[in-house]
N, C-alpha and C positions, 0 to 999 in steps of 0.2 A: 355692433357697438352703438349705445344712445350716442346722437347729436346733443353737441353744447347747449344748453336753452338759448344763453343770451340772452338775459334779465334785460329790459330796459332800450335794447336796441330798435331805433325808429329810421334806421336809413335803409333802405330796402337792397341798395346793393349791397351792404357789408350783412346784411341777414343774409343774402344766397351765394355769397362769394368766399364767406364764414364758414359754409355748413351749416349754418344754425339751424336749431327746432321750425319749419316751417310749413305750418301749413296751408297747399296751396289754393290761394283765394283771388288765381289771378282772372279766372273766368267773369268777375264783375266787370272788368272792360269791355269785352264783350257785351255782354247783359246791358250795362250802361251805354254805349256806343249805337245799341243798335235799337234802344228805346229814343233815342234821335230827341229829347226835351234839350230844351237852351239853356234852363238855368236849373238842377239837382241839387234840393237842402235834403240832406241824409239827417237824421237825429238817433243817434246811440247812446247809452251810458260811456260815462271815460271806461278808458283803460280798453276799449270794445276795438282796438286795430284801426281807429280811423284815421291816424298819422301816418301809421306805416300804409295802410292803403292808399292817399294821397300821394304818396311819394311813389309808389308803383304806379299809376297813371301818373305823376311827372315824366317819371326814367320812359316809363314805355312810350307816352308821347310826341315828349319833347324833342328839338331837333339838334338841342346840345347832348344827347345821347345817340344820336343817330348812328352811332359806330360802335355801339355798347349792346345791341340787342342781343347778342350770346348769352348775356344774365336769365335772358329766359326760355331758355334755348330746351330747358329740363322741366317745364313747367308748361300747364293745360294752354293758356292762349297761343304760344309756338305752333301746338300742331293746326290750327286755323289758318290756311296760307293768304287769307284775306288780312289776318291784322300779321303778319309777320311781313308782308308788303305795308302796311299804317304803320309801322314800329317806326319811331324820330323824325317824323313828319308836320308838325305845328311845332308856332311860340306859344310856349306855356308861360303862365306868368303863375307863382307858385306864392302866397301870404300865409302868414299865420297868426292869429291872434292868442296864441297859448299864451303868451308871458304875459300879457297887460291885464293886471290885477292891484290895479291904483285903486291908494284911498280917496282920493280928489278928481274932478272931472277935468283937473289941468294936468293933473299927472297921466290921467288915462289917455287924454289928446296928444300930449306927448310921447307916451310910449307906441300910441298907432303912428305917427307921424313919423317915428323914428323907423318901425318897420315897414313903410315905404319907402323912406330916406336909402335902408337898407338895399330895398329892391331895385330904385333905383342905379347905386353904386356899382349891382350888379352888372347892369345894363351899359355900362356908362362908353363904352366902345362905340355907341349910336353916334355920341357926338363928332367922333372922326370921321362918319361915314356922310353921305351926302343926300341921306332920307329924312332930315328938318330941315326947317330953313331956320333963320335968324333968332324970327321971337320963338320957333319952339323949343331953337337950343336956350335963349334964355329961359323960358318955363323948366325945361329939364335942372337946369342949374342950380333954378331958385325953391327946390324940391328940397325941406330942411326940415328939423323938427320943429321951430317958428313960423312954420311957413302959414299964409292966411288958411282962412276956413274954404274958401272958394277954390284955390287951389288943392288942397287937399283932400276935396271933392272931385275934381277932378282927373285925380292925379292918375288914377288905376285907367282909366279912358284914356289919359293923353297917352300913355305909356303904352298901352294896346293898340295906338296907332302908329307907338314910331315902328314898334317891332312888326304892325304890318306891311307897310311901306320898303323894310326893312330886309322882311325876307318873301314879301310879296303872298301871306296867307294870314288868314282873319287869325285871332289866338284862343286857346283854352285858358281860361281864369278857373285857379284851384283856390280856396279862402277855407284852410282848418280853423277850427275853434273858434269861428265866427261870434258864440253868443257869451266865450267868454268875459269880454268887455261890461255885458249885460247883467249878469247874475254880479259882477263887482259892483257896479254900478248903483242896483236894488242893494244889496248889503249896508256900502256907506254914502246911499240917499242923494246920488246925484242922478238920477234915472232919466230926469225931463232933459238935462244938457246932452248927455250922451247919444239919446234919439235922433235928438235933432242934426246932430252932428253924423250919426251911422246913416241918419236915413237920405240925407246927400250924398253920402260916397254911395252908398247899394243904390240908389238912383241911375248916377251915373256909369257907375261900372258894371251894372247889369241889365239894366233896362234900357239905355238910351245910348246904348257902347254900339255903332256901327260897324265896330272892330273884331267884336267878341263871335266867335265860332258856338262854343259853349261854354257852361260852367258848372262846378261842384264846389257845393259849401256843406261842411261839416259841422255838426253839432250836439250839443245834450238836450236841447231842448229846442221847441218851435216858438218863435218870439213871434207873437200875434202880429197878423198882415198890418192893421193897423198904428201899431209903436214904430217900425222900420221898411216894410215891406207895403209900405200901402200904395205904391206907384210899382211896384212887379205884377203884373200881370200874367208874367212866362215864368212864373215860379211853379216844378214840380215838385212837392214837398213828401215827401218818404220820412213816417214816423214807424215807432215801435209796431204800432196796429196796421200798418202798410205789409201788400203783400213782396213789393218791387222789395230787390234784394235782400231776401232772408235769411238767407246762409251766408252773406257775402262779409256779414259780422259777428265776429262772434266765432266758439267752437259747436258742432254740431254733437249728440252723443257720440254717433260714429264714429268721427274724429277723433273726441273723447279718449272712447276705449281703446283703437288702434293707437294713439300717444301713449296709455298703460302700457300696453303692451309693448311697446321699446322701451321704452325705462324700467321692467320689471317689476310692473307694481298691478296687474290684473287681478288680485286677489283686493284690490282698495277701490272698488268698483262703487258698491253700500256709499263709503264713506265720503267719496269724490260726490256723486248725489249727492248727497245731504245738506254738505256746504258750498257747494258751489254749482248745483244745475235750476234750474227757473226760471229763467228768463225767455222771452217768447217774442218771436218776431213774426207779422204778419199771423198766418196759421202754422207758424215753423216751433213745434214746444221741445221745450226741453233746449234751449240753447246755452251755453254755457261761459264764464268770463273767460277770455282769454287768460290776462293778468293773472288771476288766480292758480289755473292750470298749470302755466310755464311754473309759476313760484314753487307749486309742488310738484313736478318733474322735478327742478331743482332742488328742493332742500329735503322732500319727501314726507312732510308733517304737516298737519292739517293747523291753517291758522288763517285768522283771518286778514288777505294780502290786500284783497279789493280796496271795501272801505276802511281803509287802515290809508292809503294814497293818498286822503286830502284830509282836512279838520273836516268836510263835512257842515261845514260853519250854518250854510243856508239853511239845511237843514236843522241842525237846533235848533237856529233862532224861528224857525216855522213852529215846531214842535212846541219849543219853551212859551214864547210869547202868543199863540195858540190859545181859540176858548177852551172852555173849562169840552166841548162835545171831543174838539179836536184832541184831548187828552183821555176823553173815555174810548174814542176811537184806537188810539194808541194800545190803551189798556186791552181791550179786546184784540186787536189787532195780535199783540204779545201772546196772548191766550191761545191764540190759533182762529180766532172768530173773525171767517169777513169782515170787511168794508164794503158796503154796498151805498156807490154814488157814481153823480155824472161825470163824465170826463172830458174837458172841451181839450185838444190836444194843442191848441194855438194859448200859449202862456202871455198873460196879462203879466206881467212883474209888479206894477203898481197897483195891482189887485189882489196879490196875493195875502196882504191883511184883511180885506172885505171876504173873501169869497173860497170858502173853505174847499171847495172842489176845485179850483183853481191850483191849492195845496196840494193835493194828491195829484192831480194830473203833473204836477213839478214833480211827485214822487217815483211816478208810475213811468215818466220818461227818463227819469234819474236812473231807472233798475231797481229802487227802495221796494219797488211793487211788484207785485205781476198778476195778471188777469186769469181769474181763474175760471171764470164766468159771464158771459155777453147775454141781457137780456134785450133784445130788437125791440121788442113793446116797450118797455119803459123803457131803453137806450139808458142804462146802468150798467154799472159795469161791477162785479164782483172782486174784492182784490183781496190779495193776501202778502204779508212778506214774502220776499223775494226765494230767502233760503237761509240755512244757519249763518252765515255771517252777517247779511243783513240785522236778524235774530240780536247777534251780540253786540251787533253797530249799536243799534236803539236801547241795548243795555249800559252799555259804555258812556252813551250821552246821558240818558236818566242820572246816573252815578254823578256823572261832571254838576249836574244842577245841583248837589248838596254837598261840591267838592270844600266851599268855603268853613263849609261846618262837618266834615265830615265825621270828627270824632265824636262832635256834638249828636250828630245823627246817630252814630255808631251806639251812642252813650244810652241815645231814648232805645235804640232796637234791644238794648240788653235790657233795660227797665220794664219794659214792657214784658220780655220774657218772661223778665222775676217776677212780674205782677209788680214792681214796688212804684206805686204811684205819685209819691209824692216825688221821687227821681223822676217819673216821664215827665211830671211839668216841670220841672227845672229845667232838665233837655228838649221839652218842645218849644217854651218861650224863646231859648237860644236859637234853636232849628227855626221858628217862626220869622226871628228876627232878622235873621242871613238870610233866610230862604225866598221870603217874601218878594224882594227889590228883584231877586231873580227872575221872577216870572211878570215883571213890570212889561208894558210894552209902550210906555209913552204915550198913550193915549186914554190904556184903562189899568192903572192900576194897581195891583191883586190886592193890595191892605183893601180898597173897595169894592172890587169884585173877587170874593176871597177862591170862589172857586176853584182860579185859576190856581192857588197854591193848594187846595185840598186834592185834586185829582193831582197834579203833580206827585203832592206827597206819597198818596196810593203807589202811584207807580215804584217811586223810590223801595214801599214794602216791599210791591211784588219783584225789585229785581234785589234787594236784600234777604229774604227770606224765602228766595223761590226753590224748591228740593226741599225746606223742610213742613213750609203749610201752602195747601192751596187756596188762593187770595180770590176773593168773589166779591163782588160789587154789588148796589140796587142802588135807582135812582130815579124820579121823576126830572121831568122838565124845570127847569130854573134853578134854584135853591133848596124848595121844600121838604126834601129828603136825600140825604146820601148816609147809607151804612152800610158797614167793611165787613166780611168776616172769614177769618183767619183757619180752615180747618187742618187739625194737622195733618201730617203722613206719617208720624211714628208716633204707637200707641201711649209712650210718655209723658209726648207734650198734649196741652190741653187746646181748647176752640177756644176762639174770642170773637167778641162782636164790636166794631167799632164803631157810633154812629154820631155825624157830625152836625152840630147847628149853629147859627148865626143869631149874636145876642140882638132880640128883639126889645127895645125898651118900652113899647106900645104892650107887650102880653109879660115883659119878662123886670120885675124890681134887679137882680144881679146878675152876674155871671154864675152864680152857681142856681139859681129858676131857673138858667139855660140847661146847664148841667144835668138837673133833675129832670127837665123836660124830654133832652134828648133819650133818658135812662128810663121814662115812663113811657115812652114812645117803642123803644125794643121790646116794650113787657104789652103794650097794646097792641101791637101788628103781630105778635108772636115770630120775631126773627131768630128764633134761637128752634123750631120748629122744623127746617130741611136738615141743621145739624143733627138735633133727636134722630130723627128719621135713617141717619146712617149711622145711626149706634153708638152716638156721641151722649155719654148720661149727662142731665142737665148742672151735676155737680162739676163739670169737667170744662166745663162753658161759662167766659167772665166776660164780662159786658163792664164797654166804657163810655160814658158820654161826653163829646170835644164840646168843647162851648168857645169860638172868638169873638171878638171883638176888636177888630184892626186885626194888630201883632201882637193883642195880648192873648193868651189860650189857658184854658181850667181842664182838666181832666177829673171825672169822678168817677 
């Protein structure tokens, strides 16, 4: 009989004391333990087991389990009689910064403050014992969510030394979800306070902690040495492209297909590929999301569970407010056509507007990516979406950009159908006028740099109309060309060629010279010439020229 899944479950005793679905990944203590580094930042996609793994080196460490090692009495690290002697032998001091998703950098301080306060409270037995003296039981005391910045800085040092003192051995420091503070932080633009604030505590609690045995920090991303990390020196950093623990996260196929095969589903072997294998750790391919898996053991229908877990927010707002390349990349990207760029794996946050490979390497450690290809000479990397879910993520948020208007939108995609023109510009000045402020980013725009709304708009086609035409792009650098065109896939409907321009008042008296310009332009390059060619007769082929100016648009 299948085990329970256990959707959701992050406490590691009540997953092997449960029966739950588990797969075992206790052999990373091990692995970890015996690679002897001081301070381990792991970096996974969510949902990738890195809480539930944390909490298995608490229990198996710490010394407040020390009478509890029977939980893994049935599992790989037990038969090692080296760590079944280390089973509840250190103070572990255990954080997690999952929940602190403030919009304000006084909310974020407080909610880190408060889960020390927390840790502290934990601990608070020290005080009756006779391992501080005077001013440390005041410092313990004065540990609040108010408390100053010096202190708070502090805090994770002072605390690693009562409990040495304490129980007479240096401690393990675990810190999950380390960089979720970070990516809140970049979202609602308080990024420069938060730094300065993380990069005193990681100071002191990991670099200048004469307390600390070792430690693990968990994460989705590597927040460049410079923003928080730039006084660690004993930092070893394990990214996606790392070979140290490959399998340690994540399902492997193996694993995969042997969980089919309890739950009776080894004939969905195709399908399970499709939507959920691609992810790649070190030279480890084919790794798979946890998250995903258990949801279909459980409910047994394919849907997308992964990015379906958060809004996804960062991500739009990179995509949306994005140049006009970042959206041709998209475009292709959707089509099934590499990305080919650098990948610095150390994330700039306040560079993520500047520096478009900065974007991807957010994406590529996100799991949005995966590497399909390494070239050593140029050090570029090949990427592709991840897998069909990913797939329908990036469709789902396209859609959201023209949520404001979408009947509007709905309105031009039937006009267009019908050919009936003078409805598309009714529906595109609408669409233009909602859609526009969308793709703004505060610093450019799109009413002035329109591009950013024209390859959006594309996109919108290609995921409205995708099964009935296949949507094809051209484009030179800058402006000077961009035209669409529409080939069907059922003999009925006809080709279209869509081609865009920016009213020039130096070459053009109206918007419709614009008009006329873009429509002699289709007839001068012969873009109606690769439809011909696959047997499209040219009476089945309707060409239209966009003409803007701002949020006004002409169609002819």
């Amino acid at each position: 009989m299948a085990r329970p899944t256990g959707i959701g479950i992050q406490d590691f005793e009540k997953v092997i004391t449960s029966n739950n679905f588990y797969i075992d990944k206790t052999m990373f203590i091990k692995e970890w333990w015996e690679n002897n580094d001081d301070v381990t930042l792991i970096t996974r996609p969510r949902r990738f087991g890195k809480t539930l793994t944390m909490d298995m080196v608490r229990r198996f460490f710490s010394l407040e389990y020390k009478e509890k090692g029977s939980i893994f009495q049935k599992l790989s690290i037990w038969k090692e009689d080296m760590y079944r002697q280390l089973q509840g032998t250190y103070p572990v001091i255990f954080l997690t910064f999952s929940g602190v998703k403030a919009e304000s950098f006084e909310q974020a301080r407080k909610e880190i403050c408060n889960s020390i306060k927390k840790l502290y409270n934990h601990y608070d037995f020290l005080l009756e014992s006779d391992c501080m003296n005077s001013d440390e039981k005041a410092f313990f005391k004065a540990i609040s969510i108010e408390m100053e910045d010096y202190a708070a800085a502090a805090s994770i040092q002072a605390l690693s030394g009562y409990l040495y003192h304490y129980y007479g051995k240096k401690v393990l420091i675990l810190l999950d979800e380390y960089d979720t503070p970070m990516q809140e932080a970049y979202v609602n633009g308080y990024w420069e306070k938060l730094v300065l604030f993380i990069r005193k505590l990681f100071n002191y609690s990991f670099k200048t902690n004469p307390y600390l045995e070792r430690a693990i920090m968990t994460g989705v991303t590597r927040v460049s040495k410079e923003s928080i990390f730039s006084d660690l020196n004993n930092l070893e950093v394990v990214t996606t492209t790392s070979e140290k623990y490959e399998a340690s996260f994540g399902f492997t196929e193996a694993e995969v297909w042997a969980s089919l095969e309890e739950y009776g589903l080894r004939d969905q072997k195709n399908g399970v590929q499709e939507w959920y294998d691609g992810f790649s750790f070190g030279k480890r391919q084919d790794i798979y999301n946890p998250w995903s898996i258990l949801n279909y053991l459980d409910k047994k229908r394919f849907a997308a569970y992964w990015v379906n877990t958060s809004s996804n927010g960062l991500v739009d707002k990179l995509i949306r407010e994005g140049s006009a390349d970042v959206k041709i990349a998209l475009e292709n990207l959707l089509k099934g056509i590499p990305l080919i760029a650098e990948i610095d794996e150390q994330i700039v946050f306040d560079s993520l507007d500047l520096d478009e490979n900065a974007m991807w390497s957010l994406l590529l450690s996100g799991g949005y990516l995966k590497v399909k290809a390494y070239d050593a000479g140029e050090e570029t990397y090949e990427l592709v979406l991840t897998n069909k879910e990913v797939f329908l993520m990036f469709r789902k948020i396209i859609k959201k950009w023209f949520s404001r208007s979408v009947s509007v939108y709905n309105g031009f995609i039937k006009a267009l159908l019908d050919d009936d023109v003078e409805a598309m510009n009714v529906y595109m000045n609408e669409v233009a006028f909602y859609s526009f402020s969308s793709f703004d980013t505060g610093k450019k725009p799109s009413s002035s740099e329109p591009e950013r709304f024209y390859h959006g708009f594309v996109l919108g086609l290609m995921v409205e109309l995708s099964g009935r035409y296949v949507i094809t792009s051209n484009r030179e650098s800058g402006f000077g060309r961009y035209d669409v065109t529409l080939e069907p896939c059922q003999s009925q409907d006809g080709a279209m060629i869509l081609e865009f321009k920016v009213y020039n008042p130096d070459k053009e008296e109206t918007l419709k010279d614009t008009v006329q310009s873009a429509l002699n332009q289709i007839e001068e390059k012969g873009y109606e010439a690769n439809l011909i060619a696959k047997g499209i007769s040219p009476q089945r082929i309707r060409k239209y020229g966009f003409a803007f100016q701002g949020k006004t648009v002409l169609i002819g």
